[in-house]
TIKEPA-471335 format. One record per residue: x, y, z of N, C-alpha, C in turn. Coordinates in steps of 0.001 Angstrom, whole numbers, padded with zeros to 6 digits, always signed. Example, Ala and Ser with C-alpha at 12.3 -4.5 7.8 and 13.67 -1.06 7.14 Angstrom:
<pts>
+013190-005690+007800+012300-004500+007800+013200-003300+007800/+012850-002250+007080+013670-001060+007140+012900+000030+007870/
</pts>
This chain:
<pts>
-045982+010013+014895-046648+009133+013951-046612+007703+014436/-045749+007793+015246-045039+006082+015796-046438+005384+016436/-046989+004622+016796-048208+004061+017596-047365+003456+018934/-048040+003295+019703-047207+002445+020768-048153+001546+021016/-047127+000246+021492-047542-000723+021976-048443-000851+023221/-049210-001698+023308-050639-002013+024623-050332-001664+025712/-050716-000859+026718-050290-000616+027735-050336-002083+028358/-048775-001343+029324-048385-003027+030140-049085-003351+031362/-049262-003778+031897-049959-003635+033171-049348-002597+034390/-050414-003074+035217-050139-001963+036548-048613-002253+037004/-048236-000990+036962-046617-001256+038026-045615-001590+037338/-046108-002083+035594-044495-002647+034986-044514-001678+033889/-045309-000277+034021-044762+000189+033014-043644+001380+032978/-043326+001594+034160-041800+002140+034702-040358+000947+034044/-041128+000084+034150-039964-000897+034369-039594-001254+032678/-040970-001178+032327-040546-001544+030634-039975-000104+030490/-040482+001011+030356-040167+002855+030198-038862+002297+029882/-037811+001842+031472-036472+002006+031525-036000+000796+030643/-036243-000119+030183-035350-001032+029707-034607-000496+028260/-033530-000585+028096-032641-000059+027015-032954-000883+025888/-034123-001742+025764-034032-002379+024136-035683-002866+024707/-036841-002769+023953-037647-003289+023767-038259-003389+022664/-039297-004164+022334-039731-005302+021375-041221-004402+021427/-041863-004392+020650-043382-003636+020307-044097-003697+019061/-045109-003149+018775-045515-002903+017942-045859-001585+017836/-045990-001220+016221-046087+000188+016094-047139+000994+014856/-047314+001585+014398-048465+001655+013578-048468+000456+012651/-050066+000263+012362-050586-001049+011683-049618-002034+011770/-049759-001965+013213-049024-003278+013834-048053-003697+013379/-047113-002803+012844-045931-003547+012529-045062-003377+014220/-043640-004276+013708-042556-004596+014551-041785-003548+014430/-041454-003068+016031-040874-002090+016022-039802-002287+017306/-038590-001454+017345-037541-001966+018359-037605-000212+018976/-037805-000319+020338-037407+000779+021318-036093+001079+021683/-034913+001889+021266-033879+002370+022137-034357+003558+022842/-033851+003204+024479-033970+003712+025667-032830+004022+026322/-032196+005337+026486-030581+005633+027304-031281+006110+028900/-030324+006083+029822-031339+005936+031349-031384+007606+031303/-030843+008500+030551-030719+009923+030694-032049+010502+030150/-032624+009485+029199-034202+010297+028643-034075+009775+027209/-033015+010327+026270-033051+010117+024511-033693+008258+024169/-033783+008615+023751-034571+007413+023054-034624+007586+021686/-035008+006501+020642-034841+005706+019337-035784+004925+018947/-036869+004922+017392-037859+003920+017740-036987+003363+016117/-037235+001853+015824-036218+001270+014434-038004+000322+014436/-037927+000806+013344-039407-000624+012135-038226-001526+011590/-038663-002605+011933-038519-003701+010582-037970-003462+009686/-039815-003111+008944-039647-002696+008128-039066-001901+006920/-038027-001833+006645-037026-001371+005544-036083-000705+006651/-035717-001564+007959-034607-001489+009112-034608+000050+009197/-035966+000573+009779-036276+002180+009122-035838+002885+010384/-035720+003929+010657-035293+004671+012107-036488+005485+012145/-037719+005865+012812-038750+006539+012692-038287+008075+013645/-037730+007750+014769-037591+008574+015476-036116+008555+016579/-035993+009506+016777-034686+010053+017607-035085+011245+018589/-035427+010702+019999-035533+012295+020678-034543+012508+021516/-034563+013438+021881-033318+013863+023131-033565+013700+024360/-032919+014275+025179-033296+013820+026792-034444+014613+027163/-035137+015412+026867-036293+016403+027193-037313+016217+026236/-037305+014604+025614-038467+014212+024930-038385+015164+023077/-037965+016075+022800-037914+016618+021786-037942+015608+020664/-038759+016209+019559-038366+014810+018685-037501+015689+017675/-036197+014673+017216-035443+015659+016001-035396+015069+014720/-035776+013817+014197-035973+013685+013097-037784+013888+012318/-037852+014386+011515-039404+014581+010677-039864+013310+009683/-040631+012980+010333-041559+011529+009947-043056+012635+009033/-043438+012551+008086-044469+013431+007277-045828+012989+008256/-046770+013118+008447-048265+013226+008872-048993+012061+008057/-048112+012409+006914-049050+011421+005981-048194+009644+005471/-046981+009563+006132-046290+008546+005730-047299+007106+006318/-047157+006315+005287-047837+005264+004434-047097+004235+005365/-047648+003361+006508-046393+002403+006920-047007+000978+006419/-046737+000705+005110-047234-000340+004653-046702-000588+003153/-046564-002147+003662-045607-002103+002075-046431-002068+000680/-046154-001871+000022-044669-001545-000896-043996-000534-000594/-044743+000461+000186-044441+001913+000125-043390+002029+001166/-042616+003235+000903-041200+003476+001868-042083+003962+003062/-041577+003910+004400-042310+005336+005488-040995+006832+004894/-042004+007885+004807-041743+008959+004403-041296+009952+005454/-039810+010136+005382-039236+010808+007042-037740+009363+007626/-038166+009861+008497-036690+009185+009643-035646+009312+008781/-034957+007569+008888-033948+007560+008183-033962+006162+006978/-034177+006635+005865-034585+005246+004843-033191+005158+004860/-033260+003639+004277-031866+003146+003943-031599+002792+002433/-031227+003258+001318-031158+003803+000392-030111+002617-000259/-031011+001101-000474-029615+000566-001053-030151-000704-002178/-029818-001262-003014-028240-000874-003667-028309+000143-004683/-029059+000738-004624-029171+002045-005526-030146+003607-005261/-029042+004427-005391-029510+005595-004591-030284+006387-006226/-031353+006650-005725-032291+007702-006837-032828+006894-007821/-033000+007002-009161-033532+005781-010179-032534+005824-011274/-031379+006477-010817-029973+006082-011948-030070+004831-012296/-030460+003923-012289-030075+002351-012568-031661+001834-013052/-031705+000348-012560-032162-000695-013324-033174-000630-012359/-033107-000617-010812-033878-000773-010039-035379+000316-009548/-036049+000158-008712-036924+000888-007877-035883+002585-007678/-037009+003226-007451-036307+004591-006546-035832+004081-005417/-034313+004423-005350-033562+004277-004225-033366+002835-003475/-033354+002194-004187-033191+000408-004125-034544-000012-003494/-034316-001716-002911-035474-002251-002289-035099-002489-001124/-034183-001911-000010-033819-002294+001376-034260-001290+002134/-035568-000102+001462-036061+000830+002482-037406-000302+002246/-038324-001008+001625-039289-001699+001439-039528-002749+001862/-038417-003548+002565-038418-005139+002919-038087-005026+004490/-038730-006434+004949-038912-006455+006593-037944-006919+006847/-036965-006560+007281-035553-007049+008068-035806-007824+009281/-034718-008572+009864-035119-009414+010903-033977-009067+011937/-034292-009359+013048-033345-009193+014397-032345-009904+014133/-030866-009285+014309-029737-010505+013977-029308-010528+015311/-030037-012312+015735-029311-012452+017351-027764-012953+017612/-027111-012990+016473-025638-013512+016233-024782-012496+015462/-024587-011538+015592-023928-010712+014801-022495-010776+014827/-021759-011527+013790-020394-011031+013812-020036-009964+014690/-018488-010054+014994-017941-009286+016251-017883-008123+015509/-018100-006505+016373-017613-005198+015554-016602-005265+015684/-015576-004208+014641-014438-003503+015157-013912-003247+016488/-015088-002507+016734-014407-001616+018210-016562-002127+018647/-015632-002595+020154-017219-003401+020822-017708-002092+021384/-018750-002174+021864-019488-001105+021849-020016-001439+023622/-020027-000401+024449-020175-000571+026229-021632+000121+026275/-022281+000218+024704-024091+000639+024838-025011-000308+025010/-025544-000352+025889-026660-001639+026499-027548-001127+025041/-028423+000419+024552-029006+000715+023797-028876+000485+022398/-028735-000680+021845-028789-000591+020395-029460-002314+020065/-029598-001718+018756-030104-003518+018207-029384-003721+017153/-029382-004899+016527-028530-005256+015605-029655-006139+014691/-029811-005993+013391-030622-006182+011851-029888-006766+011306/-030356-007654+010501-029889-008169+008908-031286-008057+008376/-030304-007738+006567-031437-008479+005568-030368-009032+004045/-031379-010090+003667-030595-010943+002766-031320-010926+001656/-031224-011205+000437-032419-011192-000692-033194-012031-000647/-034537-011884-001135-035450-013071-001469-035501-013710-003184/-035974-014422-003050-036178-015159-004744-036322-013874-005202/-037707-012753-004847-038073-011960-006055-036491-010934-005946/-036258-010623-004896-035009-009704-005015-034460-010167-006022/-033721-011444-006049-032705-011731-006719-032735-011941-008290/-034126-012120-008285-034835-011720-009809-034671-010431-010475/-034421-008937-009486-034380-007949-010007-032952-007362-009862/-032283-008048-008933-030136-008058-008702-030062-008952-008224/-029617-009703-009134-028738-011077-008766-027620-011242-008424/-027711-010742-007424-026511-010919-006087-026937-011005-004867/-026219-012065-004184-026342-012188-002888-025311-011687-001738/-026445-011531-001095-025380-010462+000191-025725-010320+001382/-025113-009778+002511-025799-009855+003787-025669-008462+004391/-026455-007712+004563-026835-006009+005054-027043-006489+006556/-025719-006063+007472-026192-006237+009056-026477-004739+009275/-026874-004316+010390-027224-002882+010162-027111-003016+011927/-026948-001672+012511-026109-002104+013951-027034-000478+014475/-028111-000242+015083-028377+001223+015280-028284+000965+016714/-027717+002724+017403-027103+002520+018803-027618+003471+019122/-027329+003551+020478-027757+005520+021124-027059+005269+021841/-025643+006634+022509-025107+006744+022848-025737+007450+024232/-024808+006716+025712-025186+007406+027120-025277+009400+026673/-024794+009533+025655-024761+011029+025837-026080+011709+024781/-026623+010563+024294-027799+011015+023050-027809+010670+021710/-026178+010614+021087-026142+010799+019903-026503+009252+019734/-027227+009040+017890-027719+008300+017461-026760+007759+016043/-026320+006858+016289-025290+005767+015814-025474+004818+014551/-025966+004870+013156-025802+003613+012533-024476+003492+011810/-024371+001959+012003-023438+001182+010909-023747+000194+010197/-023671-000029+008587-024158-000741+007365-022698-001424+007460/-022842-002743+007479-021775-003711+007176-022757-004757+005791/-022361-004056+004728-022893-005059+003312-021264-006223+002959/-022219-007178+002747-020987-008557+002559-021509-008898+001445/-020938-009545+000375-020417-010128-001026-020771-011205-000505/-021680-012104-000604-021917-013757-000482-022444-014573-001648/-021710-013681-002546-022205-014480-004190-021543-016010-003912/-021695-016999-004583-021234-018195-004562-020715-018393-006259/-021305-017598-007105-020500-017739-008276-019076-016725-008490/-018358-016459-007996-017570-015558-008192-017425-014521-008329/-018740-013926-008360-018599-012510-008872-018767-011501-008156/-018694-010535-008615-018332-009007-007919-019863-008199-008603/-019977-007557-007081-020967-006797-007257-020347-005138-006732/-021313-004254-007548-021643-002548-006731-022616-002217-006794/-022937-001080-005973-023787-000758-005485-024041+000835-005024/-024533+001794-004918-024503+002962-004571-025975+002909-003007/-025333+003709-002527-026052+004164-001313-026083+005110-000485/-027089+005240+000818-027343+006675+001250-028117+006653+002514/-027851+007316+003849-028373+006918+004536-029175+008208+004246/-030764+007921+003934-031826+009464+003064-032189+010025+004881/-031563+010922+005568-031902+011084+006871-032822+013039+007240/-033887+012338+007330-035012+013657+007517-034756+014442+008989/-033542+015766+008688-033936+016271+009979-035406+017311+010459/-035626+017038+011748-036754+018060+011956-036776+019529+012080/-037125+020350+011511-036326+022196+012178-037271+023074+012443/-037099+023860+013006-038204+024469+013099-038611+025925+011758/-037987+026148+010581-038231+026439+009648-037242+026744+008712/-037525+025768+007390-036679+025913+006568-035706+027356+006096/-036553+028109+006064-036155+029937+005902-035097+029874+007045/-034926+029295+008143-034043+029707+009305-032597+028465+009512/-032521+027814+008500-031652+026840+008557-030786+027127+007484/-029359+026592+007615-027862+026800+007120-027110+025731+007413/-026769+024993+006270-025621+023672+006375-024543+024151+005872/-023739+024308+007162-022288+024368+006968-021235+023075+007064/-019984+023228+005830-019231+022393+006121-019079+022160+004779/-019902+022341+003805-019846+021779+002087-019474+023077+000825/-019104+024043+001908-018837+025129+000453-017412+024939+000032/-017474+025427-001126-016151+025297-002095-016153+023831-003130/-017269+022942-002367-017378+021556-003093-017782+021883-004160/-017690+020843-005299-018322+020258-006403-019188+019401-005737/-020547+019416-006991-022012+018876-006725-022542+018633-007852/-023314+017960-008072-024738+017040-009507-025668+017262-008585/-026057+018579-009044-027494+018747-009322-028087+018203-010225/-028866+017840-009182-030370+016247-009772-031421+017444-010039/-031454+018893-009622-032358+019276-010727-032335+019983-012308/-030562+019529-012824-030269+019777-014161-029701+018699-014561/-029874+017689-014411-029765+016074-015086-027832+015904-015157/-028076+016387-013400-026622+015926-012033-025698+016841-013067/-025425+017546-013536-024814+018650-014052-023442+019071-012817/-022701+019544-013020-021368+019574-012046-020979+021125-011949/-021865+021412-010947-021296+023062-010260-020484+023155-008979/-020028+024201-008678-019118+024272-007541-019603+025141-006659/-019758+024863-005393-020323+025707-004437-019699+026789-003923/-020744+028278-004626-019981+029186-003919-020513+029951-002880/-021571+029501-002126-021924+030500-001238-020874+030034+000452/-020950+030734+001556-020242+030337+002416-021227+029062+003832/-022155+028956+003445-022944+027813+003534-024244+027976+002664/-024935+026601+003042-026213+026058+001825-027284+026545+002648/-028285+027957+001593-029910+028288+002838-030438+027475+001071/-031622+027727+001602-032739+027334+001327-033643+028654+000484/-034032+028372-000155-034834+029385-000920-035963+028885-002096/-035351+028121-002295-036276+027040-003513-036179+025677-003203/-036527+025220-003939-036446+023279-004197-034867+022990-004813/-034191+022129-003604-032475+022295-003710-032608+020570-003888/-031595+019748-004648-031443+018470-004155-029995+018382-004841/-028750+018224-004286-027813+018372-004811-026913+017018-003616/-025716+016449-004771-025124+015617-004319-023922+016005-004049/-023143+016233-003082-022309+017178-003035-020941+015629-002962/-019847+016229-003349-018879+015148-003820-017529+015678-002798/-016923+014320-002254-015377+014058-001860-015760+015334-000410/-016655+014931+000160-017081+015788+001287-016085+015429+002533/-016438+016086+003822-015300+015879+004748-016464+015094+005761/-016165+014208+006950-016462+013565+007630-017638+014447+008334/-017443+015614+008170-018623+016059+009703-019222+017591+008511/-020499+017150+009060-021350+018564+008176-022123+019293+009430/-022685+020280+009343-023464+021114+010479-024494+021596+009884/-025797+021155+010748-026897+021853+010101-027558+022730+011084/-027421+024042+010917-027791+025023+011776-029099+025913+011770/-030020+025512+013111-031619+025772+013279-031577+026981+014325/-031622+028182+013396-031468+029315+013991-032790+029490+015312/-033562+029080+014710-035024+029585+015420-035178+028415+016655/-034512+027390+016737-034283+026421+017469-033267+026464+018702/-032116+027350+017942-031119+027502+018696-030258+026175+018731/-030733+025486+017575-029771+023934+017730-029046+023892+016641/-027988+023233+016666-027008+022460+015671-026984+021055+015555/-027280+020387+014570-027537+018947+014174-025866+018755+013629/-025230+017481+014031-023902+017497+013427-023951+015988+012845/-023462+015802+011840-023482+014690+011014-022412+014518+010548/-021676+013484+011361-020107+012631+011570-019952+011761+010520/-019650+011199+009196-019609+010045+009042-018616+008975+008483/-018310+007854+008398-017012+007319+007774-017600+006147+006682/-016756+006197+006055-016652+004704+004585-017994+005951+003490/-017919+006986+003865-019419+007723+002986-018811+008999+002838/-018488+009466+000973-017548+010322+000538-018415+011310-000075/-020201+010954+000342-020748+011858-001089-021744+012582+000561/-022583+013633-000034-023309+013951+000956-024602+014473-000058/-025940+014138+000412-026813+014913-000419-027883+015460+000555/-027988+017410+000036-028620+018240+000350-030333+017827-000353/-030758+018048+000429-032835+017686-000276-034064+018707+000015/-035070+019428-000183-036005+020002+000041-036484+019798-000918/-037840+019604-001031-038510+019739-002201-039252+020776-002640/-039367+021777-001907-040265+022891-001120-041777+022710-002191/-042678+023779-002128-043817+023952-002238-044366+022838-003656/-043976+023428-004694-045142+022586-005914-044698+020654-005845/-043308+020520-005751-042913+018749-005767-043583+018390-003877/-043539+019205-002960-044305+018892-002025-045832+018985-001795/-046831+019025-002953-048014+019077-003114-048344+018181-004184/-047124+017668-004687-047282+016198-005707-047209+014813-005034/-046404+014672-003863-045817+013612-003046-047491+013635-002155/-048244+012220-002379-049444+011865-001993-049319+011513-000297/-048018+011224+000027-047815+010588+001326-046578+011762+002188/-046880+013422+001736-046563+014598+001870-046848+015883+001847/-047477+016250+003600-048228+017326+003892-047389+018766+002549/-048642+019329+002465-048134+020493+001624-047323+021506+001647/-047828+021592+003090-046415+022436+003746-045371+022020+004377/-045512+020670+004649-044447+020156+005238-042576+020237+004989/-042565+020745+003792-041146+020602+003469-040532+021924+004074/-041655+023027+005059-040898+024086+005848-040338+023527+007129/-040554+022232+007077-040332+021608+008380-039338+020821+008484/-038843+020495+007634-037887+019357+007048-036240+019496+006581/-035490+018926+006523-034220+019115+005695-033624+018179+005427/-033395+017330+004645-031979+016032+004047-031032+016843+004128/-030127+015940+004915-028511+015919+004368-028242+014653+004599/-027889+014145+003587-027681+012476+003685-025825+012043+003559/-026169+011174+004257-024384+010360+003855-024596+009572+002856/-023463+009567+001545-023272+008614+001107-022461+008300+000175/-023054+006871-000853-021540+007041-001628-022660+006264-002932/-022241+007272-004144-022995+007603-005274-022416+007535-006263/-021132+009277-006145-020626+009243-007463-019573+008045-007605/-019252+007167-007001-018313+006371-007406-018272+004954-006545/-019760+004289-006959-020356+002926-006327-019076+002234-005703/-019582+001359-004744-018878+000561-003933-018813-000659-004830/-017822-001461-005076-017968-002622-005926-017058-003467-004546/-017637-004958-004316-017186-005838-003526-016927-006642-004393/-016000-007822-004058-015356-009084-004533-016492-010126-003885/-016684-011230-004112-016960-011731-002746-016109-012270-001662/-017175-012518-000342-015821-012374+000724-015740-011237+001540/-016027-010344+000055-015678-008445+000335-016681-007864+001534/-015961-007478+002382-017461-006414+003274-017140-004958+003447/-018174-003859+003084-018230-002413+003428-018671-001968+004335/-017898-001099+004948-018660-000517+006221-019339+000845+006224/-020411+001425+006531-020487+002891+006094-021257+003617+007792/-020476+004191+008655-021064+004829+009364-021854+006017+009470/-022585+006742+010223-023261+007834+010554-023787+008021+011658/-023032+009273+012601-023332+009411+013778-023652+010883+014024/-024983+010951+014628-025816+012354+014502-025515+012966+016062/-025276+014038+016078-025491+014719+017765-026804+016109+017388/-027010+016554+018395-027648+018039+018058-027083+018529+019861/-026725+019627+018968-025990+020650+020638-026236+021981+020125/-026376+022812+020789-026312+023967+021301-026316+025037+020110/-026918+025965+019838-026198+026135+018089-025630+027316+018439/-025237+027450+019738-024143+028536+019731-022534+027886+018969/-022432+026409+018563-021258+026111+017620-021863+026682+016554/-020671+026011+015788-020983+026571+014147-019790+025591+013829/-019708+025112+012272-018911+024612+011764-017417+024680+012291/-017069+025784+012161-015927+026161+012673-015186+025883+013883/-016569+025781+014854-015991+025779+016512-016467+024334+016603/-016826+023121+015960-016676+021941+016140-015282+021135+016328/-015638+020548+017441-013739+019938+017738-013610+018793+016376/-012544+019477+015822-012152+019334+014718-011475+017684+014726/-010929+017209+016002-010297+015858+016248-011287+014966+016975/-012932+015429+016969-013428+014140+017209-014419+014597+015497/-014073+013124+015328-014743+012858+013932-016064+011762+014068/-015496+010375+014198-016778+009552+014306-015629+008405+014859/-016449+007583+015912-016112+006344+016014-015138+005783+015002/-014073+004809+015522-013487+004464+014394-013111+005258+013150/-012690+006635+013595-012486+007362+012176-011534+006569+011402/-010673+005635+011795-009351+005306+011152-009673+004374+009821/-011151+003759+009749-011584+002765+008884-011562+003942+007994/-010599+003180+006517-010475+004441+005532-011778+004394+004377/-011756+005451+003755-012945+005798+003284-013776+004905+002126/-012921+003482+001657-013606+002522+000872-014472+002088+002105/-013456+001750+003034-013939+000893+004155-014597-000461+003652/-013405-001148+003013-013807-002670+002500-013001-003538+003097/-013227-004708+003870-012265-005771+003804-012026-006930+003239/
</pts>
């Protein structure tokens, strides 16, 4: 769906191909950032609502699902990659569906506070976004969303949300959020997320109602959207017909939500092929049932780091002692 930028001239377009960060444009000309690893995987990030459109692997594959029909123009979210779901996940609250930081044009942050742990990836860019007058008209709080997306020499695809408290009146804000992340599969009927049975979940299609999961992983059969609660760091989403395993690492993010909409809510969604939801799967990171509240001063960190390998693993045979970068940041992950 991505557009690419003007071809470069004769002879420099090897040279742009390889560079690990470039600058472009991308459908209806919006701003778009290229991650490039020298092994092949690559990363395309919009602006626009600091969106992740795409993630392929070293053999060009693309693994996240962007819809046919996603809208890249505001007001509207792009439908697919990875929205960023903040300060409010779903329309529980006061605000828009799923806050206003998948809708607003973020800007390149060429000064980014130091990370934790520095990072030896030439491939990543680093975002902020801050409120505007109208934002602050609809949450009046001020804050600063740096957003840090990476690709690792080995493929895997890296974000970290550092939200900061920069109220000047004293006060304390929360917030709920979600990184909403569209994997691609090759058919819903053939996919299995392991890693979440035995949990408690609010199902959002009995008004978040609290059941306990008993099957020995989550298939697909109907229209599922469930928030699954006090989850463990790493989930597995397994694409039988693919032969791949998608693994989803994440830290400071305690909630996880399962999504399909399948057939009749995917023939209502105007900016969502009809069949498309056989193609598709959410499992999102995040933190919902029990909002993040900052002081000011206060900053949260919330990671998510995706691999896809081999799907001869399975939940089980995932090395159980690599978790995510920095696993040690504990699960408020506030300072």
């Amino acid at each position: 769906m991505s557009a690419s930028a003007s071809s470069p001239p004769a002879g420099e377009e090897n040279k742009q191909e390889a560079a690990p960060v470039r600058h472009c444009k991308g459908v209806n000309d919006l701003d778009k950032v290229v991650l490039r690893e020298v092994r092949g995987s690559s990363a395309e990030v919009y602006l626009y609502g600091g969106h992740v459109t795409s993630w392929k692997d070293e053999h060009g594959d693309e693994l996240l699902f962007v819809s046919n029909k996603a809208i890249f123009k505001s007001p509207k979210a792009i439908r697919g990659g990875i929205p960023i779901c903040f300060p409010q996940f779903s329309n529980f609250g006061n605000l828009e569906q799923h806050g206003f930081a998948r809708n607003r044009t973020w800007c390149v942050d060429n000064d980014p506070p130091p990370f934790p742990v520095p990072t030896s990836n030439t491939a990543y860019v680093d975002l902020i976004l801050k409120p505007t007058e109208e934002d602050l008209k609809i949450w009046p709080h001020s804050f600063e969303y740096r957003l840090r997306v990476a690709l690792s020499p080995g493929g895997d695809l890296m974000l970290t949300s550092r939200i900061r408290n920069t109220n000047a009146d004293g006060k304390s804000f929360s917030f709920t959020f979600a990184y909403h992340t569209y994997f691609k599969i090759s058919d819903i009927s053939e996919v299995r997320v392991e890693g979440l049975e035995t949990l408690d979940y609010l199902d959002n299609l009995q008004d978040r109602a609290r059941f306990t999961e008993q099957g020995d992983a989550i298939v697909f059969e109907s229209e599922l959207d469930r928030i699954y609660l006090g989850t463990p760091s790493k989930i597995a989403i397994i694409d039988h017909e693919k032969k791949r395993t998608f693994v989803v690492r994440k830290g400071g993010l305690p909630d996880a939500v399962v999504w399909n909409p399948w057939d009749k809510k995917a023939k209502a969604m105007s900016d969502f092929g009809d069949d498309e939801y056989k193609r598709m799967v959410c499992v999102e990171a995040a933190a919902i049932e029990k909002p993040v509240t900052l002081k000011p001063g206060e900053e949260w960190t919330g990671k998510l780091e995706l691999s896809a390998v081999p799907s001869s693993y399975y939940s089980g045979q995932l090395d159980p002692d690599r978790v995510i970068q920095d696993s040690t940041v504990p699960e408020d992950s506030i300072s």
